[in-house]
TORZA-509881 format. One line per 3 residues: number of its first residue (from 0); their letters; for each residue y, x, z of C-alpha. Coordinates in steps of 0.02 Angstrom, whole numbers, plus 50000, padded with zeros to 5 digits. Layout:
! TORZA-509881
NUM> a> Y X Z  ...
***
This chain:
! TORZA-509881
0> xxx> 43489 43236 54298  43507 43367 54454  43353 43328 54560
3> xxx> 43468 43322 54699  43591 43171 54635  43379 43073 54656
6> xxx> 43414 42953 54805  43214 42988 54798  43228 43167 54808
9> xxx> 43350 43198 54938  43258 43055 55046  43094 43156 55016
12> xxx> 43162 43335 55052  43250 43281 55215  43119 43182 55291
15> xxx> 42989 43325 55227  43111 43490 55290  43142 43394 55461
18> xxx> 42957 43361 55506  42950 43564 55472  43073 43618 55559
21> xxx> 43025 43498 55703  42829 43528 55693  42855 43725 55691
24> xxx> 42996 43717 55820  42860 43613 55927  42719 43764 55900
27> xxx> 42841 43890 55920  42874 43815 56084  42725 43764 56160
30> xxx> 42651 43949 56102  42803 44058 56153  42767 43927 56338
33> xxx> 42591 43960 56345  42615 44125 56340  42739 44154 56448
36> xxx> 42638 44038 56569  42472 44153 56543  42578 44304 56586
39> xxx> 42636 44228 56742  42486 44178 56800  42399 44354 56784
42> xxx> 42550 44404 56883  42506 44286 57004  42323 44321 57027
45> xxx> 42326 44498 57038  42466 44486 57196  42346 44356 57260
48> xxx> 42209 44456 57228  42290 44608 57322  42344 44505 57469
51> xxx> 42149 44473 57472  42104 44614 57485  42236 44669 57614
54> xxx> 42172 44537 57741  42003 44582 57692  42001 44783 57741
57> xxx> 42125 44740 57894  42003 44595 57961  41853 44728 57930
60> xxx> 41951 44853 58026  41981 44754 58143  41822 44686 58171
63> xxx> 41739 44874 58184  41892 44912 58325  41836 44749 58427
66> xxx> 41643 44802 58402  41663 45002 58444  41761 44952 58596
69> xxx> 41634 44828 58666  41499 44962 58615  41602 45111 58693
72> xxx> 41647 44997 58872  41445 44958 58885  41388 45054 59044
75> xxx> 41213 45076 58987  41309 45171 58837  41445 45275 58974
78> xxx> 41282 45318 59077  41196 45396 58927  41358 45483 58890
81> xxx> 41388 45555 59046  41238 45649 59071  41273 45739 58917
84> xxx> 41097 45732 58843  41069 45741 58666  40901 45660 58649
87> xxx> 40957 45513 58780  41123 45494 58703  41031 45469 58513
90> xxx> 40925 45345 58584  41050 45225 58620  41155 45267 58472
93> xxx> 41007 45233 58354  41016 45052 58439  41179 45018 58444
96> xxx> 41179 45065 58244  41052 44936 58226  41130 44808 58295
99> xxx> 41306 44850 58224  41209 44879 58032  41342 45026 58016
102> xxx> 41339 45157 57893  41391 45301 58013  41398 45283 58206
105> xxx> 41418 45431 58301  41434 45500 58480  41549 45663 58539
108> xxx> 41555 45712 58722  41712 45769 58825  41707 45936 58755
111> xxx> 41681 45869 58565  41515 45909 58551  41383 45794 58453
114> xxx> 41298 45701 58543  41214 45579 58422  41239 45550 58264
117> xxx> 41158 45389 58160  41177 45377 57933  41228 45579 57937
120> xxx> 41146 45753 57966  41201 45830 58098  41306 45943 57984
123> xxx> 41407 45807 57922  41402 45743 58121  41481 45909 58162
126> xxx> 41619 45886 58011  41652 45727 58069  41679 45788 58246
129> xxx> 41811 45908 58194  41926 45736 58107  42087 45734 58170
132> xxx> 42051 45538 58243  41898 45596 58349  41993 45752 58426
135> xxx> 42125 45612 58467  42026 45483 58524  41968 45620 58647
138> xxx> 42131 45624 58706  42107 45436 58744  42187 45355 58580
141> xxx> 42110 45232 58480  42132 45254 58281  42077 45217 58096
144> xxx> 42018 45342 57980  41978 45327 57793  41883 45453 57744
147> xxx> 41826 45505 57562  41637 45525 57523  41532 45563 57381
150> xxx> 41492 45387 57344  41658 45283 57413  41748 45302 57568
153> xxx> 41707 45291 57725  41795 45192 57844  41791 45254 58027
156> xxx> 41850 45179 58190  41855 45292 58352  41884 45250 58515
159> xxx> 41887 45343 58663  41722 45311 58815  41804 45326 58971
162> xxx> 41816 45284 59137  41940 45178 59236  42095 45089 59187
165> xxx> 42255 45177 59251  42206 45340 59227  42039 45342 59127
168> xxx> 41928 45468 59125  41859 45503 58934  41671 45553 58932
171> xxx> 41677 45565 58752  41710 45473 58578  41622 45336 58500
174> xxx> 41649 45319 58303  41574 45164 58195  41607 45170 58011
177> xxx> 41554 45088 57839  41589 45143 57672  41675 45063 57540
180> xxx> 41540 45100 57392  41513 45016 57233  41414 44875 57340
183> xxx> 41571 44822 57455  41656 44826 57262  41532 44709 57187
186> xxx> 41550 44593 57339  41765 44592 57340  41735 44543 57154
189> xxx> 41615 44414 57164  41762 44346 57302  41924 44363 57195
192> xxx> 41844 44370 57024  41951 44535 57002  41875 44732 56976
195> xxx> 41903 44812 57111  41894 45026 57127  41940 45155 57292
198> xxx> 41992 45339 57256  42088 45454 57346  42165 45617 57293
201> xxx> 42158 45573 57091  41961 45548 57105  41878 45365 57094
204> xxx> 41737 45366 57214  41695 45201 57194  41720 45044 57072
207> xxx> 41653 44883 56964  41677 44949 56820  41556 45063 56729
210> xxx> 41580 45257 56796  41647 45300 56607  41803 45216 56659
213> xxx> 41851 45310 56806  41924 45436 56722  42039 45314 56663
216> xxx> 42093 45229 56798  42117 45390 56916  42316 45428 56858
219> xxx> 42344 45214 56951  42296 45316 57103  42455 45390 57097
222> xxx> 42571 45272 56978  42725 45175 57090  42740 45006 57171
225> xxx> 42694 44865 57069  42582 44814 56923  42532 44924 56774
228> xxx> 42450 44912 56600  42308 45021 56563  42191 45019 56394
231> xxx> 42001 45041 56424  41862 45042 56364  41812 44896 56386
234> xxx> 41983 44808 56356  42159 44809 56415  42181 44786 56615
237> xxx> 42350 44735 56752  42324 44872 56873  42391 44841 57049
240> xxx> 42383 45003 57162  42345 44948 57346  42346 45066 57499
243> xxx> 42212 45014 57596  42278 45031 57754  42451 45106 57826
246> xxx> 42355 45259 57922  42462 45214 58081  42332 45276 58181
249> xxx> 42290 45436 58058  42483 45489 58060  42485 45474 58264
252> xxx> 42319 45569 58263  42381 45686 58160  42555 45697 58253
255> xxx> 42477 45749 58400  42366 45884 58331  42500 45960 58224
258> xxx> 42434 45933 58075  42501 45900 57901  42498 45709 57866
261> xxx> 42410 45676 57705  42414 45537 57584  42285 45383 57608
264> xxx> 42167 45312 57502  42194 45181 57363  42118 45037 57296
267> xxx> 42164 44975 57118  42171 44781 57083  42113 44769 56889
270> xxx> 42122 44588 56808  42067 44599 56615  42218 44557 56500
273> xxx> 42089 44540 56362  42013 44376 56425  42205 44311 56441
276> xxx> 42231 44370 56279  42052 44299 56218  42084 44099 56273
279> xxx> 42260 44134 56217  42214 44172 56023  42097 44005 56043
282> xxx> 42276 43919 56090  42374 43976 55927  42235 43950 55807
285> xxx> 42214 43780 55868  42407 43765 55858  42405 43819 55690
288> xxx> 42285 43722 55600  42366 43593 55682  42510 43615 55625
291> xxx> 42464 43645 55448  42368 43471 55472  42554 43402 55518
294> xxx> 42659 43469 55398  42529 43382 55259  42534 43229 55347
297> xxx> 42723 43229 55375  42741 43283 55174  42624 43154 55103
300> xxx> 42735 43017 55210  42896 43087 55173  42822 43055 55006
303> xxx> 42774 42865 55034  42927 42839 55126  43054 42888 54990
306> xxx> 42948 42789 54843  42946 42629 54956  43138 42639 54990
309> xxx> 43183 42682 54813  43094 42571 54689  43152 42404 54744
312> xxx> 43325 42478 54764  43346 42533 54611  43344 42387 54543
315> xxx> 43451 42291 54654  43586 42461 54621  43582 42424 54438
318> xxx> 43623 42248 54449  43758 42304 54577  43843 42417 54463
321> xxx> 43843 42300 54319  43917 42157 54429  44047 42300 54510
324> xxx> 44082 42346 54316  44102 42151 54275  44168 42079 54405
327> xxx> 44050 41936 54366  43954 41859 54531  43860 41750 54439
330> xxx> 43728 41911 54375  43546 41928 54439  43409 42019 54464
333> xxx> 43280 41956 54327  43112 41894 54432  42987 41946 54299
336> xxx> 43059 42120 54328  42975 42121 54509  42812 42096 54437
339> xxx> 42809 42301 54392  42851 42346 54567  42692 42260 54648
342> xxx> 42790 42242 54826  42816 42112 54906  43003 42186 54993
345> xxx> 43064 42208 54813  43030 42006 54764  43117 41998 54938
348> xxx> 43276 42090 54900  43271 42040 54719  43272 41846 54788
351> xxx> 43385 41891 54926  43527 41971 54797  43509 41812 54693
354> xxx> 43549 41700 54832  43696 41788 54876  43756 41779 54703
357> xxx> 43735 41608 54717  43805 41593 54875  43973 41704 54861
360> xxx> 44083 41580 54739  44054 41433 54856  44098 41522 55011
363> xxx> 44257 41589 54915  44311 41415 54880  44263 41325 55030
366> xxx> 44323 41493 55156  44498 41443 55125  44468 41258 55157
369> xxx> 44374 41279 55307  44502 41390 55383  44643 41296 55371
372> xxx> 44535 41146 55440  44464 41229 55584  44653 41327 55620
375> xxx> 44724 41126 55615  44582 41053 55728  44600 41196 55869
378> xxx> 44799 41170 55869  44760 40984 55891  44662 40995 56025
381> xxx> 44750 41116 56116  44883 41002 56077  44790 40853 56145
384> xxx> 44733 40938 56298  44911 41012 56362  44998 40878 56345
387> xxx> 44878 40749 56412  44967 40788 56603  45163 40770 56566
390> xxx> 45124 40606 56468  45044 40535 56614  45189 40585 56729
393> xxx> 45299 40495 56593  45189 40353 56586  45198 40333 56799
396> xxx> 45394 40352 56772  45426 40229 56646  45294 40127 56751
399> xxx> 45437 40126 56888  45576 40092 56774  45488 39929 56712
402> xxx> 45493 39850 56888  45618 39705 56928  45696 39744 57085
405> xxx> 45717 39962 57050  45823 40046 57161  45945 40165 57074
408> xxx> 45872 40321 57167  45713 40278 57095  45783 40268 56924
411> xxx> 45867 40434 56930  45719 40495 57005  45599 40424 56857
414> xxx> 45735 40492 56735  45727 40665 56790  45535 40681 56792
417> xxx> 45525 40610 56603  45683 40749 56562  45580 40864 56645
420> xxx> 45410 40824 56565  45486 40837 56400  45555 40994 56415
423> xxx> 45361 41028 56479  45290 40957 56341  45390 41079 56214
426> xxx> 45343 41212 56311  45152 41188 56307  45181 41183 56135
429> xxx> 45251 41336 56111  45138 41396 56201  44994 41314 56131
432> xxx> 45076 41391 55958  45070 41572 56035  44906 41540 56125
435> xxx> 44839 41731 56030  44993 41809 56057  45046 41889 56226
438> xxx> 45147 41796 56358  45320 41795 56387  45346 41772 56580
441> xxx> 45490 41725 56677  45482 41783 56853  45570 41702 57005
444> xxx> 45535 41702 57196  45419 41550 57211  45375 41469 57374
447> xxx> 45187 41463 57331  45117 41321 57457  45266 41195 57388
450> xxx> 45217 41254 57214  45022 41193 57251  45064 41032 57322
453> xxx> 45164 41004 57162  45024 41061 57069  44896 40945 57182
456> xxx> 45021 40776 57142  45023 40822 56961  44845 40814 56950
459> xxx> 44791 40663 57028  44915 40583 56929  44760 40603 56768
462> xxx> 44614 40623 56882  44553 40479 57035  44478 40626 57122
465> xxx> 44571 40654 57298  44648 40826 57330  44664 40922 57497
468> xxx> 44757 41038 57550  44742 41178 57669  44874 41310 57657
471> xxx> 44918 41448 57770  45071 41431 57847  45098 41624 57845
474> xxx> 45083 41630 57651  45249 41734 57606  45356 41691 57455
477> xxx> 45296 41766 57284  45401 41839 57140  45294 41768 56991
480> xxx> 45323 41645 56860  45322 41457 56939  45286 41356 56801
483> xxx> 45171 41456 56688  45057 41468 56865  45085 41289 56913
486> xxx> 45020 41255 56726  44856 41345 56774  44841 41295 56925
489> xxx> 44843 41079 56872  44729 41147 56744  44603 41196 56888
492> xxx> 44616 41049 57001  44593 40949 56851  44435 40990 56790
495> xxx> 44381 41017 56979  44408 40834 56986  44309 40805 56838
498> xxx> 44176 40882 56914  44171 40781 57080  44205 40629 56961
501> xxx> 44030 40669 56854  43930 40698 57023  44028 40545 57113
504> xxx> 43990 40419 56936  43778 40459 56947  43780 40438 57142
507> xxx> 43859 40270 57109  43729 40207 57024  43620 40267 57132
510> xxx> 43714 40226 57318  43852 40108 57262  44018 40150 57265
513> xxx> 44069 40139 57460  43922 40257 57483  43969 40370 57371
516> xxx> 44169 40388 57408  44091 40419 57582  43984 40537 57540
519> xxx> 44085 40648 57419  44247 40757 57502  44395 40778 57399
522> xxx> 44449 40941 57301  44529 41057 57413  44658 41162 57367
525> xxx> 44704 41326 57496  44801 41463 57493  44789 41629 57620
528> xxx> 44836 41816 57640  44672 41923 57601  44763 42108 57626
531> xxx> 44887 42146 57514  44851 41991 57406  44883 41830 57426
534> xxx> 44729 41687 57370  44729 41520 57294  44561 41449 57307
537> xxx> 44501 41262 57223  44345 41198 57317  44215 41060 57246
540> xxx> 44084 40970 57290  44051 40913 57102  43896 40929 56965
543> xxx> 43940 41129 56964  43898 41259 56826  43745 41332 56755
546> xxx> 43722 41507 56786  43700 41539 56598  43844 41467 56579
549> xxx> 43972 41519 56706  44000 41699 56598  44071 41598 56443
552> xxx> 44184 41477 56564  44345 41583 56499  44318 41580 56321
555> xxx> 44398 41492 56204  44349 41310 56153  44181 41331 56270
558> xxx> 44176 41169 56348  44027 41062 56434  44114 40898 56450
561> xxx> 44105 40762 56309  44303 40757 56236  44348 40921 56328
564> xxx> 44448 41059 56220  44383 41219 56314  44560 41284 56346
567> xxx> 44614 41232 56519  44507 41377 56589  44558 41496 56468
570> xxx> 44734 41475 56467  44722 41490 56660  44647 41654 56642
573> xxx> 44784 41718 56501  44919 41647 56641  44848 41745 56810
576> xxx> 44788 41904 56689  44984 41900 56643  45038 41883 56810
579> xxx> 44938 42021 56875  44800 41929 56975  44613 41907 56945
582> xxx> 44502 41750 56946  44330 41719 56988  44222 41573 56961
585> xxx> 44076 41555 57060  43943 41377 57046  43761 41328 57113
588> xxx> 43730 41171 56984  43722 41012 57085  43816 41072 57229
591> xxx> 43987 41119 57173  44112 41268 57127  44236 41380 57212
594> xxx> 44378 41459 57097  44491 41575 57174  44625 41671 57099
597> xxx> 44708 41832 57182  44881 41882 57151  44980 42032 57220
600> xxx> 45078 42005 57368  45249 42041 57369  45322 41970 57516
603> xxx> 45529 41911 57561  45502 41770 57676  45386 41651 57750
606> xx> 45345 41488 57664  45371 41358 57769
***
């Protein structure tokens, strides 16, 4: 035997394949998503990390522009500088750098000379005093310099010291700057959690990580916009290059001096790709030995599954195909062959199979029986039901033919409505006959508020219960079939009777009967125009419907009241679907129930 024709086998090799496919597809996923969610999110921190450092080095500048004007506006300071004095001047510029804690602060008179000079010799005081800014802050504008050092670069605010507002007269040039060293590094990192280095002109002067890198990272200095991969040393790095500043102020200082514009410094955003890639390799092992775990666990129930579903079935298959082969019902499942299987849903099928056996001859002989019965007692009650109304119009006319002194109108009269109910009375029957079949309809204009006082006479004529009526004198003629609607609509008022009967009987006993007729309004019966439809409502005030029940009021033979035949509401329903309407049954138990049926309007005069 092929191992796949095994019921067993394929059942095994399904349920084992899918939880494979399913448990890899899951890893796949989640991995190929982790990923992808690890790479955004170093994306994500190293523009963050940039932006940091952005507000960072403009807020410093700033700061240092707010603090060298305040210093260069003092007039202890504007004294000092105007009596061009060296040794007085240095004085208050070794104070100043005190209080400021500034790497570099230093003082130039009108004519550019140094005039102090704090954190340089006064070599590099006289290089300094040659920089493009502090010749242009001479000239009275304020400006930003970056400046590279041996150690990281400097940066340098200058502003002019001068005198008056409109036109000011410059004294000289005050210039505070601090460097951006390996310390100022340390610090941005300890802040973002990113390595942070500053070069200029393909040199790193300055960065976190160790000095054997630099060489490295000095070709970011000049790479384009946007993020870059670079290998280490010490692992693989996202490299954002950052210009530290825009060098507005250098390029107008420069601008004015005629000099060549050069290119600013950079600063180089480094996130390690290695830890990603670290936690990341955590992720998939942990994925994978999990999976492994799965697919075991998925294989060893695949396993369980397809023994449990196949033992007891094979037996029951057997038997199957030898009572298939036979023909012969009255074959079972031997007991004492469950013993082998040791489970208890094999004695349970093998039991079950048997009682069908057992089972299937009787309900052969008896389903032909039973359905001729039941066929015979739903046409006699239908029968029973339909009927019920024309033989009591009958019964009222031949009650009017027995009396001694009847006129002749009245016996014409009497004769008509018994010709008339027995032509009625075939009628229901046929149509009691084609009850599942669809409805043949005969339409007519019908004067609609004539037809429900017709319809309101006919029914007290089986029910005591009063009917009212209140219909609309503006209720236009309708082309629809009279008597198949007048046939629902006696069905309605009839059982709304019974109803008001059923609530009116228990108040008797309680009230007595005066009471009660007081207390209990008849059925009403109204019509009215709602748009372009035209509504026949029945009103009660009887025992009314449970809400469980009220969904099953239109099917067939569903009936709560002792000797009813559950077809009066049904038949209504086949009638009005037929004629195009809709009807709608809504009860509150113990209070009463409104049915009201909707038909389309088709109007050609005014009943009267």
């Amino acid at each position: 035997m092929k191992p796949s024709s095994s019921l067993r086998t394929r059942i095994f090799s399904v349920t084992a394949v899918l939880a494979v496919l399913s448990i890899a597809t899951a890893v796949y996923l989640v991995g190929a998503r982790v990923t992808r969610d690890a790479e955004e999110a170093l994306q994500r921190e190293i523009v963050a990390t940039g932006t940091l450092v952005t507000q960072l080095q403009t807020g410093r500048a700033e700061t240092l522009t707010l603090m060298a004007r305040l210093i260069a506006d003092a007039p202890r300071l504007k004294a000092a500088v105007d009596t061009n004095d060296p040794p007085t001047v240095q004085a208050q510029a070794k104070d100043y750098q005190e209080q400021l804690r500034s790497n570099l602060l230093l003082i130039t008179g009108a004519s550019g000379d140094v005039l102090a000079t704090v954190g340089a010799s006064p070599q590099e005081g006289q290089v300094l005093a040659n920089q493009p800014a502090v010749r242009a802050a001479a000239m009275g504008r304020e400006s930003l310099s970056l400046l590279p050092q041996p150690d990281g670069i400097l940066q340098l605010v200058t502003v002019p010291i001068a005198l008056g507002l409109d036109n000011p007269d410059v004294l000289g040039t005050l210039s505070v700057g601090f460097l951006l060293d390996n310390e100022f590094a340390a610090q941005l990192r300890e802040t973002t959690g990113s390595d942070i280095a500053f070069g200029v002109d393909g040199r790193i002067l300055a960065a976190t990580l160790p000095a054997s890198e630099r060489a490295g990272l000095a070709p970011l200095l000049t790479a384009g916009p946007g993020s870059h991969d670079v290998t280490l040393d010490t692992g693989e790095y996202v490299a954002l290059p950052l210009p530290l500043t825009d060098l507005q102020g250098d390029r107008e200082a420069e601008r004015l001096l005629g000099v060549e514009p050069r290119h600013g410094p950079t600063a180089l955003i480094l996130r390690s790709r290695t830890d990603h890639l670290r936690s990341l390799g955590a992720i998939r092992r942990q994925l994978a030995i999990t999976a492994v775990l799965a697919v075991l666990l998925a294989t060893l129930l695949s396993f369980a599954v397809s023994r449990t579903i196949t033992r007891p079935l094979a037996a029951i298959t057997d038997t199957m195909r030898e009572v298939a082969a036979t023909g012969d019902l009255t074959r079972k499942i031997a007991l004492r062959e469950a013993g082998r299987w040791d489970d208890e849903d094999a004695r349970l099928l093998a039991m079950t199979f048997n009682s069908l056996t057992d089972s299937v001859t009787r309900f052969q002989r008896e389903m032909s029986q039973r359905e001729r019965l039941s066929s015979l007692g739903r046409l006699s009650t239908v029968i029973a039901h339909e009927i019920r109304n024309p033989l009591m119009i009958i019964k009222a006319a031949l009650h009017t033919l027995r009396q001694p002194s009847v006129r002749a109108a009245a016996v014409m009269e009497a004769a008509a409505d018994i010709d008339e109910e027995v032509v009625r009375l075939n009628r229901i029957v046929n149509e009691v006959l084609d009850f599942a079949r669809p409805i043949e309809f005969e339409f007519g204009t019908t004067n609609l508020n004539d037809l429900c006082r017709e319809s309101a006479v006919a029914a007290q004529a089986t029910t005591g219960a009063p009917v009212a009526l209140n219909l609309a004198p503006s209720v236009p003629a309708l082309v629809t079939d009279a008597e198949r609607l007048r046939i629902a609509l006696v069905n309605l008022v009839v059982n709304a009777g019974h109803a008001v009967e059923a609530r009116m009987a228990a108040a008797v006993r309680e009230n007595g009967r005066k009471q009660a007729e007081r207390d209990f309004p008849p059925v009403v019966l109204s019509t009215l125009v709602d748009g372009n439809h035209v509504a026949i409502v029945v009103v009660d005030e009887g025992i009314g419907i449970e809400a469980s029940d009220i969904p099953r009021v239109f099917d067939p033979y569903f009936t709560t009241k002792r000797g009813g035949t559950g077809l009066g509401l049904p038949i209504a329903k086949n009638i009005i679907d037929g004629l195009g309407g809709t009807i709608m049954v809504t009860s509150t138990p113990g209070q009463g129930t409104e049915i009201r049926i909707d038909l389309p309007l088709v109007q050609t005069s005014t009943c009267s």
